[in-house]
Backbone as CSV, one residue per row, in Angstrom:
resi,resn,N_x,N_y,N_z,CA_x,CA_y,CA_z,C_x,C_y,C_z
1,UNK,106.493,142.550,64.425,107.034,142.634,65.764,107.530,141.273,66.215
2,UNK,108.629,141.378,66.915,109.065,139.912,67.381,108.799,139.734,68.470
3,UNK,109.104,138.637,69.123,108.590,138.337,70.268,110.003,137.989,71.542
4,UNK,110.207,138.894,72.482,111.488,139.149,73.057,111.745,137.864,73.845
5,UNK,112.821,137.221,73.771,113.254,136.397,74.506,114.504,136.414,75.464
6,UNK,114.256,135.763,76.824,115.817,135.962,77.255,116.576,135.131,77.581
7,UNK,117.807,135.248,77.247,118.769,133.799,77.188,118.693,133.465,78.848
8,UNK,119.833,132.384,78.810,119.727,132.077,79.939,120.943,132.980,81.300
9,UNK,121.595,133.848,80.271,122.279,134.566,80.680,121.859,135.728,81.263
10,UNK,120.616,136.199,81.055,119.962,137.623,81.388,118.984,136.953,82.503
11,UNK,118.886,135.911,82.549,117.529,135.249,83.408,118.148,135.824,84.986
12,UNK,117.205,136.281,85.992,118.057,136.419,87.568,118.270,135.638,88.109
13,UNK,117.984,134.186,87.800,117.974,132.919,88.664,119.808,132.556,88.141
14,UNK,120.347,132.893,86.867,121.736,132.227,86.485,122.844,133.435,86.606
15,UNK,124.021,132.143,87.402,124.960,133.714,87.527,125.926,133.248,86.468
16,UNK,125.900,134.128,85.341,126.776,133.699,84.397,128.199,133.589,84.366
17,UNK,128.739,134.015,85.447,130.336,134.179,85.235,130.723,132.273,86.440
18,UNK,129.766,131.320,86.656,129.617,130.050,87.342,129.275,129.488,86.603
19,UNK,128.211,129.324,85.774,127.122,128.620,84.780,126.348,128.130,85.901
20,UNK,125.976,128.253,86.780,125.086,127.565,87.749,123.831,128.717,88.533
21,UNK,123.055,128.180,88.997,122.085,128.484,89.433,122.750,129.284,90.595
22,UNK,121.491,130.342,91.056,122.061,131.327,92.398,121.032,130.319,93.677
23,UNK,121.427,130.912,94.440,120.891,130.286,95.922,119.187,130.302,96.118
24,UNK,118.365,131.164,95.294,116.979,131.742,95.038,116.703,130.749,94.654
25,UNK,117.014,130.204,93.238,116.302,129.302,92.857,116.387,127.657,93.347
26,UNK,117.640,127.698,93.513,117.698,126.148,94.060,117.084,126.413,95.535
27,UNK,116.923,126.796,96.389,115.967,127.020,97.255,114.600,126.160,97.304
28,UNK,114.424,127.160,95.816,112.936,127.043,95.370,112.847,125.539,94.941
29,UNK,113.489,124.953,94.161,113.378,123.611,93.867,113.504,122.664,94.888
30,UNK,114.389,122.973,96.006,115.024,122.309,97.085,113.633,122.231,97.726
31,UNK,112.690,123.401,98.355,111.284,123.124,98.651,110.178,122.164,98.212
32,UNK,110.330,122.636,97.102,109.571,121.795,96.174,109.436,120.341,95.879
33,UNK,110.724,119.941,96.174,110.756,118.463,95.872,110.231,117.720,97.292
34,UNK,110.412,118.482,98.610,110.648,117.909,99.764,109.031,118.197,99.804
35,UNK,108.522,119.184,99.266,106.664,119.196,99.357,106.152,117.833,99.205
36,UNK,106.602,117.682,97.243,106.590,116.599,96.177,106.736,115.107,97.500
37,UNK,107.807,115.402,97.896,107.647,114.082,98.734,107.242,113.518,99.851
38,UNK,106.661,114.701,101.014,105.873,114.890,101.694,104.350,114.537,101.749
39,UNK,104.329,114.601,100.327,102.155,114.972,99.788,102.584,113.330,99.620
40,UNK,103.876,112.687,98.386,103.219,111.292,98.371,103.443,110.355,99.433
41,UNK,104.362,111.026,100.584,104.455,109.919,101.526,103.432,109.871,102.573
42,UNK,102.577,111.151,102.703,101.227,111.335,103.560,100.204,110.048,102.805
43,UNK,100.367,110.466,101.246,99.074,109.799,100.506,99.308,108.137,100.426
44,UNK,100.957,107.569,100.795,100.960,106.027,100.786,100.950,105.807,102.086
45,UNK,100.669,106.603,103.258,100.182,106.342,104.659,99.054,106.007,105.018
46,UNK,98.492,106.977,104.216,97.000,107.187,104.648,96.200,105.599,103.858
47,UNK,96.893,105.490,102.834,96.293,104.303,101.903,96.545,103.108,102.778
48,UNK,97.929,103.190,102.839,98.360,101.842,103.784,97.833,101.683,105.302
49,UNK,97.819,102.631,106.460,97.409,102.030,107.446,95.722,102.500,107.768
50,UNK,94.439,103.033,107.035,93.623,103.832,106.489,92.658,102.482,105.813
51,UNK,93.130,102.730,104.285,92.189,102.265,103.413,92.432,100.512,103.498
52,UNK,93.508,100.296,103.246,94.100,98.984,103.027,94.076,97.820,104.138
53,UNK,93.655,98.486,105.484,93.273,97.635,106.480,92.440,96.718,106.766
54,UNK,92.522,95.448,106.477,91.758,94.132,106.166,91.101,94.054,107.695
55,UNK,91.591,94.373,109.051,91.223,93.861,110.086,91.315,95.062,111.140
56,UNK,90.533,95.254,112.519,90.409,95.889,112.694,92.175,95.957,113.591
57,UNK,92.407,97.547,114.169,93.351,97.684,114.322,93.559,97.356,115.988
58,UNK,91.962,97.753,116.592,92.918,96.855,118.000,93.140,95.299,117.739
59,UNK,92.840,94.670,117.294,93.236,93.113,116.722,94.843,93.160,116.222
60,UNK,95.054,93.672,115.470,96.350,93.665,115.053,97.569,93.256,116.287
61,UNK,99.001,92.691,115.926,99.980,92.523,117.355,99.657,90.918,117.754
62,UNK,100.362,90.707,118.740,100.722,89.373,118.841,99.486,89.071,120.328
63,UNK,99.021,88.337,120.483,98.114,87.087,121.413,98.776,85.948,121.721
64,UNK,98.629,85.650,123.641,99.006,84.917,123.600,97.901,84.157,124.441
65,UNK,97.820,82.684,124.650,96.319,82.234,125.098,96.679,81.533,126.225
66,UNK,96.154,82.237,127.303,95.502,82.104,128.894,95.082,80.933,129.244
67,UNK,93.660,80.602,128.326,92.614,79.987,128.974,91.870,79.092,127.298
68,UNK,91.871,78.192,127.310,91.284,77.450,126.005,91.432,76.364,125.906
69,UNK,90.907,75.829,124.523,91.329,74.529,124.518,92.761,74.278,124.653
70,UNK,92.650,72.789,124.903,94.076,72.223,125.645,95.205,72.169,124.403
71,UNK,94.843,71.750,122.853,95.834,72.317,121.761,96.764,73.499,121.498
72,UNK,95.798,74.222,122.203,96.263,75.594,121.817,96.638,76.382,123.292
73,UNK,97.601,75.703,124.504,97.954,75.842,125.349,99.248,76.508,125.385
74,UNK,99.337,77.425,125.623,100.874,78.429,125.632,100.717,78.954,124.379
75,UNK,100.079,78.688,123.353,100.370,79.242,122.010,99.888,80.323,121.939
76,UNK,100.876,81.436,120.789,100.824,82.513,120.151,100.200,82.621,119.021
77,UNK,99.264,84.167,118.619,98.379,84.274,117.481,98.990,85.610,117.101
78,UNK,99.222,85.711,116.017,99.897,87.278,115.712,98.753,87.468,114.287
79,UNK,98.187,88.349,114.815,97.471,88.981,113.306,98.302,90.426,112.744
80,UNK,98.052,90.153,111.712,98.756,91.128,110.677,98.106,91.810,110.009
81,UNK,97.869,93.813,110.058,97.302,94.477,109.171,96.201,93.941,108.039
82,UNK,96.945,93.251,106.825,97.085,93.132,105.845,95.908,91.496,105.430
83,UNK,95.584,91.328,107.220,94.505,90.095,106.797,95.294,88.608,107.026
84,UNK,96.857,88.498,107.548,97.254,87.495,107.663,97.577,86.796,109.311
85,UNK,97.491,85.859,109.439,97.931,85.217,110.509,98.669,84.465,110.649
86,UNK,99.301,84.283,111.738,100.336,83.334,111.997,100.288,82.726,113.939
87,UNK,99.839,81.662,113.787,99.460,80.686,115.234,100.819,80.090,115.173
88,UNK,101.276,80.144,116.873,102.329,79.013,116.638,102.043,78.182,118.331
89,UNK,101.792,76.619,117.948,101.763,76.401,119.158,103.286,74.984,119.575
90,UNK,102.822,74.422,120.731,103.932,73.596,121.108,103.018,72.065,121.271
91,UNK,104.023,71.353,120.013,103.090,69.701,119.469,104.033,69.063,120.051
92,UNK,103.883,68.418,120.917,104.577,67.602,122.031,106.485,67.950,121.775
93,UNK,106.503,69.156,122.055,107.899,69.483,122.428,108.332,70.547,120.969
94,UNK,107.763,70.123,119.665,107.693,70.639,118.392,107.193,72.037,118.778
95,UNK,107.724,72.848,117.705,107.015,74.463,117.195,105.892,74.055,116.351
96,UNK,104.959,73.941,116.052,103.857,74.052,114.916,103.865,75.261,115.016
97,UNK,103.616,75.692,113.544,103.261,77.096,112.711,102.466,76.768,111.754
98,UNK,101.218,77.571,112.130,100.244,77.316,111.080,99.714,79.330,110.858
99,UNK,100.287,79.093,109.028,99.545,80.480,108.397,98.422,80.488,108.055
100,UNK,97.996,81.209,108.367,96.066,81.660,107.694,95.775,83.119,107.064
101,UNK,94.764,83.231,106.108,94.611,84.595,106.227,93.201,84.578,106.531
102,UNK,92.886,85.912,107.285,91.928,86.232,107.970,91.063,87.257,106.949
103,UNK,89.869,87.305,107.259,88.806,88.404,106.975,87.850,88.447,108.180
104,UNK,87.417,89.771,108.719,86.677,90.128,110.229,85.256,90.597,109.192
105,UNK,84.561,90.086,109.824,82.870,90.567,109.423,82.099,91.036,110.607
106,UNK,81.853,91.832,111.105,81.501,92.614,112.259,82.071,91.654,113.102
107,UNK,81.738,91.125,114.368,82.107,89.955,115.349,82.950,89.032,114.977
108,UNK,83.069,88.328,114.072,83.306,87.136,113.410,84.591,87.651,112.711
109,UNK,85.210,86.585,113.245,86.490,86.229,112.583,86.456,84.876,111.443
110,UNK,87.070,85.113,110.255,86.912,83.537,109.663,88.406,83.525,108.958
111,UNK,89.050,82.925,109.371,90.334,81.792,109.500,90.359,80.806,108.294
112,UNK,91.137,81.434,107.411,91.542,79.806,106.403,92.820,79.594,106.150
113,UNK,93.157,78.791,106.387,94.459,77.527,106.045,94.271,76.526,104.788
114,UNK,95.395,76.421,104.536,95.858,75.593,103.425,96.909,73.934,103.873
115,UNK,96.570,72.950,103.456,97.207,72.107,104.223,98.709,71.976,102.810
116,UNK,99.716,71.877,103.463,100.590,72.400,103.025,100.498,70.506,101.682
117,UNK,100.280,69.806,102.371,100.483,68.160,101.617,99.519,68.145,99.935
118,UNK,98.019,68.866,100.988,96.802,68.570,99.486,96.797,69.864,98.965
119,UNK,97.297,70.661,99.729,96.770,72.084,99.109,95.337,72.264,99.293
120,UNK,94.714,71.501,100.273,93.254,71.565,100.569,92.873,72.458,101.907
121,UNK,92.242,73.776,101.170,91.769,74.407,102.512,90.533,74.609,103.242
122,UNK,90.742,75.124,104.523,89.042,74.709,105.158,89.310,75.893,106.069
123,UNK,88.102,76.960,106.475,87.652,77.807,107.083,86.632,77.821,108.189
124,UNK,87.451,78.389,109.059,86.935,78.020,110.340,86.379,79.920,111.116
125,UNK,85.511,79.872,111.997,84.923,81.000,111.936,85.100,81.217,113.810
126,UNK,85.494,82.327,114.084,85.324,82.523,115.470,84.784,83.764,115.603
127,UNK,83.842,83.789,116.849,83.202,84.525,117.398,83.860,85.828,117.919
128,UNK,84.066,86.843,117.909,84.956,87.925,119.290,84.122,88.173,120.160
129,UNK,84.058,87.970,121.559,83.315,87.988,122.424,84.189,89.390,123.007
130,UNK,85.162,89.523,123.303,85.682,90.490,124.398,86.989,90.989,123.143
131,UNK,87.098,92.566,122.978,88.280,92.860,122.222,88.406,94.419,122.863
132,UNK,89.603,93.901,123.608,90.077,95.811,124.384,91.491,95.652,123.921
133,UNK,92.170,96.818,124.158,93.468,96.723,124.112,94.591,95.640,124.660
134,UNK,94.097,95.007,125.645,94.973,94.116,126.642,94.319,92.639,126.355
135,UNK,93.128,92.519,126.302,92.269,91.268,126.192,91.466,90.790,124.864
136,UNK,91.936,89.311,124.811,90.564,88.781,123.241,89.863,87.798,124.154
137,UNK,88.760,87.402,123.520,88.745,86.164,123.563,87.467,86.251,123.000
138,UNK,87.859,84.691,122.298,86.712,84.678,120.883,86.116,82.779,121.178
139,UNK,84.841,82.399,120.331,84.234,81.176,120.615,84.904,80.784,119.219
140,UNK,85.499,79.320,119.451,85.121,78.428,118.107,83.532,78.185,117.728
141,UNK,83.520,77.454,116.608,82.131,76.802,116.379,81.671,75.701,117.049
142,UNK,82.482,75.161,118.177,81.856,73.919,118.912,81.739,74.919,120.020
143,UNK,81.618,76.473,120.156,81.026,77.105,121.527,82.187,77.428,122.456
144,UNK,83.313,76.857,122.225,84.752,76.767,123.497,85.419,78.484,123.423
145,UNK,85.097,78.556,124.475,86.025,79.930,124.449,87.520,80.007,124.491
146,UNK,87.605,80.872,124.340,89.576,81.071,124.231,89.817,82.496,124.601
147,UNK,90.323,82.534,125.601,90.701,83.510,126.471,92.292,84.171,125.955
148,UNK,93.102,85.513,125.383,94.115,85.468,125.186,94.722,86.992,125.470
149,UNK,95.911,87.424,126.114,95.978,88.555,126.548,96.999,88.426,125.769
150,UNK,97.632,90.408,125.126,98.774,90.861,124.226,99.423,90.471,124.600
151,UNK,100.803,90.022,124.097,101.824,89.514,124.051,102.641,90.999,124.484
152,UNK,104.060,90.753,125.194,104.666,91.786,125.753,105.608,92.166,124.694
């Protein structure tokens, strides 16, 4: 006994007198792919703003500082998802920009920089005393608070 096969001409999905597919099946594929890309763009969401989050998310967005030491007067703190920072303050008329990347341990923030000359870095640790949607403010290690509301 043989085993019946059918070309691609007898199949209901092909209209043979086109050589192309009928509207049924490309349908079906047309679904399918948009599933296919649906499931992996849910699953690199969920990874990315979910699993991959170094810091917490009301922290995330730009800070700008109120009340602190006198260095860091008018200056901006933007933390980034991903564990990075970026401070920029005003050095007698100058932009300073200083990058760090961050790691949060319950309360505690700890801050390291790289000095761009030695390549020598040093980590500095702040406290979060107050973190709502609108308001931070965290202690250095000499105790000084720093008062800083979201940036608009």
């Amino acid at each position: 006994m043989g085993v019946k096969s059918r070309s691609k001409k007898n199949h209901p999905g092909w209209n043979a007198s086109r050589g192309v597919e009928t509207g049924a099946n490309l349908k079906r594929r047309i679904i399918l792919i948009l599933a296919l890309l649906l499931a992996g763009g849910g699953t690199w969401a969920f990874f990315e703003f979910v699993l991959w989050n170094k810091i917490p998310s009301d922290l995330v967005g730009k800070w700008e500082v109120v009340d602190g030491p006198r260095e860091y007067a008018g200056a901006t703190l933007e933390f980034f998802r991903q564990g990075k920072l970026v401070v920029r303050v005003n050095r007698g008329g100058d932009l300073g920009i200083i990058d760090a990347t961050i790691r949060v341990a319950g309360k505690k923030i700890f801050s390291t920089t790289q000095r761009p000359t030695t390549g020598e870095t040093s980590t500095s640790a702040f406290v979060i005393l107050t973190l709502t949607d609108r308001e931070l403010i965290v202690e250095d290690e000499q105790g000084n608070p720093m008062k800083m509301r979201r940036a608009q």
